[in-house]
C-alpha positions in Angstrom: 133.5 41.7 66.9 131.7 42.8 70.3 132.2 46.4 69.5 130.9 45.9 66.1 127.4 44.2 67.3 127.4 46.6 70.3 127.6 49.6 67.3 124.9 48.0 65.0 122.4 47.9 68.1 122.9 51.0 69.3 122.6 52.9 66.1 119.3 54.2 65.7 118.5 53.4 69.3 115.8 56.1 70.4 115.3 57.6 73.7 113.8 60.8 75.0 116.1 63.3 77.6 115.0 64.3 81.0 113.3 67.8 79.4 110.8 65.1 77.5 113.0 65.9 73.9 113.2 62.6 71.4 116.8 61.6 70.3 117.9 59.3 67.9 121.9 57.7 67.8 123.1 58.3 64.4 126.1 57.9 65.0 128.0 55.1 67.4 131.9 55.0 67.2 132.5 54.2 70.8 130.4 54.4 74.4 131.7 57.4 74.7 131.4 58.5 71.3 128.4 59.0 69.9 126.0 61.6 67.6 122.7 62.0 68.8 120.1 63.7 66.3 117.4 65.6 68.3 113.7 65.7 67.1 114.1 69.5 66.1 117.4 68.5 63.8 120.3 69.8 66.2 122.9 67.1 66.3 124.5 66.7 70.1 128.1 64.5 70.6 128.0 62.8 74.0 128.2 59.4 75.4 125.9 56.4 75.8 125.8 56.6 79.3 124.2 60.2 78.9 122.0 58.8 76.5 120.6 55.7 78.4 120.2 58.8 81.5 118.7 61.2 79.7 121.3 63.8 80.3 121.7 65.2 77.0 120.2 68.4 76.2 118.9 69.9 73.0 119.3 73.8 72.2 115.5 73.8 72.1 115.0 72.3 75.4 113.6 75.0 77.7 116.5 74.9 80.7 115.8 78.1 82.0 113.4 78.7 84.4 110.9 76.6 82.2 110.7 79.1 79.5 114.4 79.9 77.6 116.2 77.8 75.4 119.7 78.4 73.9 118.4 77.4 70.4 120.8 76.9 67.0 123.1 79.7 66.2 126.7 82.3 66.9 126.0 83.3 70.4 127.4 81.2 73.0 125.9 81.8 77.0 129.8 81.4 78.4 133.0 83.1 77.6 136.0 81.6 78.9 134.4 80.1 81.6 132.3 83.3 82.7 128.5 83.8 81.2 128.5 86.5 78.5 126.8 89.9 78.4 124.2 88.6 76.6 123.7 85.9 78.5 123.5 87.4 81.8 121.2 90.1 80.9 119.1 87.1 79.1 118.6 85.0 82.7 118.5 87.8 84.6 115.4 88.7 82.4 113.4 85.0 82.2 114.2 85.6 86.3 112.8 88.6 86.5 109.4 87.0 84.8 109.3 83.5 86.1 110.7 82.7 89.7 108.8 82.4 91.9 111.9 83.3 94.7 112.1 86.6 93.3 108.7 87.5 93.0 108.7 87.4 97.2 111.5 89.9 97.0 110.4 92.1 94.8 106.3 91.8 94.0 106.5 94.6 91.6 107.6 91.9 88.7 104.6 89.5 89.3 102.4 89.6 86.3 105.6 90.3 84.0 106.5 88.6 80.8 108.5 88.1 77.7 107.8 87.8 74.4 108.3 84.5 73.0 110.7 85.6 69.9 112.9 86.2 73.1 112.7 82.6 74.9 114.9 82.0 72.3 118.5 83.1 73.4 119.9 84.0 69.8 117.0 86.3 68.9 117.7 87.9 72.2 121.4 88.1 71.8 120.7 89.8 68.5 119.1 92.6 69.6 121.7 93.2 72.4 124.4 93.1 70.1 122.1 96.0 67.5 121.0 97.7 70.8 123.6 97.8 73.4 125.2 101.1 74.1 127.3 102.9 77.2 127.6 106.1 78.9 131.1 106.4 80.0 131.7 104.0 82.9 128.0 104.1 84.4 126.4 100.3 84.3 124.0 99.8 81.9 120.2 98.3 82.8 117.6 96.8 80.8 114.0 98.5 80.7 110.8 97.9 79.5 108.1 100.5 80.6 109.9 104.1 80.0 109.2 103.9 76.6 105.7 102.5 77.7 104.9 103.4 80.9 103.1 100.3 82.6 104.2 98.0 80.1 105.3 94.5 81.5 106.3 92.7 79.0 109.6 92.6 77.3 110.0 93.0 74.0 112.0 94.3 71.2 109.3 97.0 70.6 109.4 98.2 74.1 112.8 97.7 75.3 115.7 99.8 75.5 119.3 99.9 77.5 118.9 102.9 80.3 121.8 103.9 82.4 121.4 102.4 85.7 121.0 106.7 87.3 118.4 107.1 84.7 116.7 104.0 85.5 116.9 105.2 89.5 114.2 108.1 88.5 111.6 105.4 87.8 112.1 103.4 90.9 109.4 103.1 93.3 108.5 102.0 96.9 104.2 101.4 96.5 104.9 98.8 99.8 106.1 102.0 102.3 103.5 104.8 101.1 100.8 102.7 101.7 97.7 103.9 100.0 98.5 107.8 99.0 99.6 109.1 95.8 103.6 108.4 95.3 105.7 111.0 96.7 103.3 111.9 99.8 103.1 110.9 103.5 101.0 111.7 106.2 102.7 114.0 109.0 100.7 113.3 112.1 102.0 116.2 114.4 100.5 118.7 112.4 98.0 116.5 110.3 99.2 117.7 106.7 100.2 115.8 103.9 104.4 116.0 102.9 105.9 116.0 99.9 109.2 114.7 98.4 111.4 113.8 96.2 114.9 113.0 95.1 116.8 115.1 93.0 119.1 114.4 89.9 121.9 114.0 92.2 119.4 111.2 94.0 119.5 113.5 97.0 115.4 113.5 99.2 114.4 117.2 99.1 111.6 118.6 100.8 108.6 120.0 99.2 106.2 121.2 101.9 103.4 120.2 103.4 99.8 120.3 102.7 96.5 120.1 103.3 95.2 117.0 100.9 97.4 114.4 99.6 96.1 116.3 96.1 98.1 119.1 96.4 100.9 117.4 97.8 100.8 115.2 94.9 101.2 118.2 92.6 103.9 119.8 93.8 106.0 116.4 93.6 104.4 115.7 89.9 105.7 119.4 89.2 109.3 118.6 90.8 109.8 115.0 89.6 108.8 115.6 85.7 111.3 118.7 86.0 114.0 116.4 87.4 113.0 113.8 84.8 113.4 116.5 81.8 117.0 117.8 83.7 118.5 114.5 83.2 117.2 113.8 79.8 118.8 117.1 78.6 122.1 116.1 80.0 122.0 112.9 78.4 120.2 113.8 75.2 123.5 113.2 72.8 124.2 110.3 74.5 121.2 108.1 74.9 119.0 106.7 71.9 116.9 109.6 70.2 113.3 107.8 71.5 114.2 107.0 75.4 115.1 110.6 75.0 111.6 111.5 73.7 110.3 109.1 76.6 112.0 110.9 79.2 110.6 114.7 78.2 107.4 113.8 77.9 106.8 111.7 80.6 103.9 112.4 82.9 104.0 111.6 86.5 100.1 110.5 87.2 98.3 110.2 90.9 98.0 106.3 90.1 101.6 105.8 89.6 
């Protein structure tokens, strides 16, 4: 008789979770079997100890650093215990955007983004699965500004899967040139302006030294884009037709 009376007022008890999310009990067969129906329509089994805490979560609560959500659908963020593909490129993404840890480690991602279709973890898993691609056994990165140069947000317009020694041409180091154009340093002893650059092989090679950072600037825009268009040719049946595009026309600029 208890648990009968203890089931009639419980059901349709209301409560909200610890991510500010309402919930309604629908469904009360035992304290530690219950259906709670979120505000958005997602129906959660858990217990009424959860409940009364507020430790139930909704697919549309944002748990990941404020901004994703797992939302309703196929793609699950673990595997047998380990966090998927999907899911790991996902996280490491929102991090890349929104902690604040990160951003003292590498300042280059403040001011980043990503669209909000992809807060959503299914939308996002979706294009992985359409998008996703390999090149033999090299690891595969996420980018969003070859296609765009200077973009910063990510988005399925923008967005494409690079091979990490692709991606390793775009990588810069603005915190040790200080204020000259990228590829030049100052050589004191003789007071000329150096130039270098890495080959495809990743490899620093020397490309003289000059008398304004201008022309020192030119003759590593002349070597990188040729570098740039090298590797695109030896990936060109192997990588999607527009990073391809990206990669021979891309223009090395003084303000890079």
């Amino acid at each position: 008789m208890k648990s009968v009376n203890l089931r009639e007022e419980r059901l349709g008890q209301v409560n909200k979770n610890n991510y500010g999310s309402l919930m309604e009990v629908v469904e009360y067969n035992s304290a530690t079997d219950i259906w709670v129906k979120f505000e958005k329509g997602n129906h959660v089994h858990t217990n009424w100890k959860a409940f009364c805490k507020g430790d139930v979560k909704s697919v549309y609560d944002k748990t990941v650093y404020g901004i994703g959500y797992i939302g309703e659908g196929v793609y699950k963020p673990y595997e047998n215990g380990k966090p998927s593909p999907q899911y790991s490129t996902w996280t490491g993404m929102l991090e890349r955007c929104y902690s604040d840890k990160l951003y003292k480690r590498y300042p280059t991602y403040m001011g980043c983004s990503v669209a909000e279709e992809w807060h959503n973890f299914q939308n996002f898993s979706k294009w992985y699965d359409e998008n996703y691609y390999e090149v033999d056994d090299e690891k595969m990165e996420l980018d969003k500004d070859i296609l765009l140069k200077g973009n910063k947000t990510y988005s399925p317009d923008y967005c494409v899967f690079v091979p990490k020694r692709i991606n390793l041409l775009f990588v810069k180091k603005d915190e040790l040139r200080g204020d000259l154009p990228i590829g030049v340093c100052f050589y004191k002893r003789d007071k000329k302006y150096q130039a270098n650059c890495k080959d495809e092989k990743g490899n620093n090679v020397y490309l003289g030294r000059y008398n304004t950072p201008e022309e020192a600037f030119e003759a590593y825009k002349k070597f990188k884009e040729n570098i740039i268009k090298k590797v695109a040719e030896e990936y060109k049946d192997r990588i999607p037709k527009r990073l391809y595009e990206a990669l021979i026309n891309y223009e090395v600029e003084i303000t890079d």
